[in-house]
C-alpha positions as CSV (number, residue, x, y, z in Angstrom):
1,X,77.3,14.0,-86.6
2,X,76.2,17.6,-86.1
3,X,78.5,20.4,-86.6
4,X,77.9,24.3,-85.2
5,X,78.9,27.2,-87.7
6,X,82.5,28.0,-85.6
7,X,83.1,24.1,-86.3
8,X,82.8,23.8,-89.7
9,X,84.6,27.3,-89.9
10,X,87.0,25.7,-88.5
11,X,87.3,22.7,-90.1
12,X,87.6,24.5,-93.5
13,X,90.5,26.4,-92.0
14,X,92.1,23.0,-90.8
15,X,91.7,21.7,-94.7
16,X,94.3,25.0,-96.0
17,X,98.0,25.3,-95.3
18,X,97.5,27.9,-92.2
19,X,99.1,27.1,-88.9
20,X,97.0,26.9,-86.1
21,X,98.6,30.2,-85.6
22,X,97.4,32.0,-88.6
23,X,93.6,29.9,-88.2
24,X,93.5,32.0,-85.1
25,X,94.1,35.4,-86.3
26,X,91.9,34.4,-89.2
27,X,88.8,33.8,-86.9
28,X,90.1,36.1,-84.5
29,X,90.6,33.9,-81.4
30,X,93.6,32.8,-79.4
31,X,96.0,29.6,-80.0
32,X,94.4,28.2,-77.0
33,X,90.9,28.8,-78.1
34,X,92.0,27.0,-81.8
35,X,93.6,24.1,-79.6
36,X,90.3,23.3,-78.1
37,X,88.0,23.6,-81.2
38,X,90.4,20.8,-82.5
39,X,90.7,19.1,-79.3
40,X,86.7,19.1,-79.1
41,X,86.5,17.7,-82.6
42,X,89.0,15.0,-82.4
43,X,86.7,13.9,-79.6
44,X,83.7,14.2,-80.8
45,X,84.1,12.7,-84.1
46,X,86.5,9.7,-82.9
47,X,89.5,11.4,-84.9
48,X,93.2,11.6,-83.3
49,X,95.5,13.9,-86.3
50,X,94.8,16.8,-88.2
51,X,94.7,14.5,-91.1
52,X,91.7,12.4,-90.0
53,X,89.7,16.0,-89.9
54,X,90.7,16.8,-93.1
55,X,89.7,13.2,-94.6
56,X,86.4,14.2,-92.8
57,X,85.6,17.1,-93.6
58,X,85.8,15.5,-97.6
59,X,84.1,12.5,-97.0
60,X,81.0,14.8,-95.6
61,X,81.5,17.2,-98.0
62,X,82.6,20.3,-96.0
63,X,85.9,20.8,-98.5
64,X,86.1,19.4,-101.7
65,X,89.6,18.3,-103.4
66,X,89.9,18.6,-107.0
């Protein structure tokens, strides 16, 4: 699956300890706007928690754990 550049931003932000909150000041958008990158990626990559997009984002190599 194909990610844009503000959804893999995004999905590195989602992999830290920031509140959706603080992802939105960091990419300087509102709550609302944060709510529907997640919304749209829980959607379009068959995910339903926060979790799932983390595990994701490692699997495809977006974050890395060590």
């Amino acid at each position: 699956m194909q990610l844009n550049e503000r959804e893999r931003e995004f999905l590195e932000y989602v992999c830290t300890e920031l509140t959706y909150k603080e992802i939105a000041d960091k990419i300087c958008v509102s709550v609302r706007t944060v709510d529907s990158y997640r919304d749209g990626l829980f959607k379009k990559l068959s995910l339903k928690t926060r979790v799932g997009l983390v595990m994701y984002a490692n699997r495809h190599g977006i974050v890395s754990f060590s």
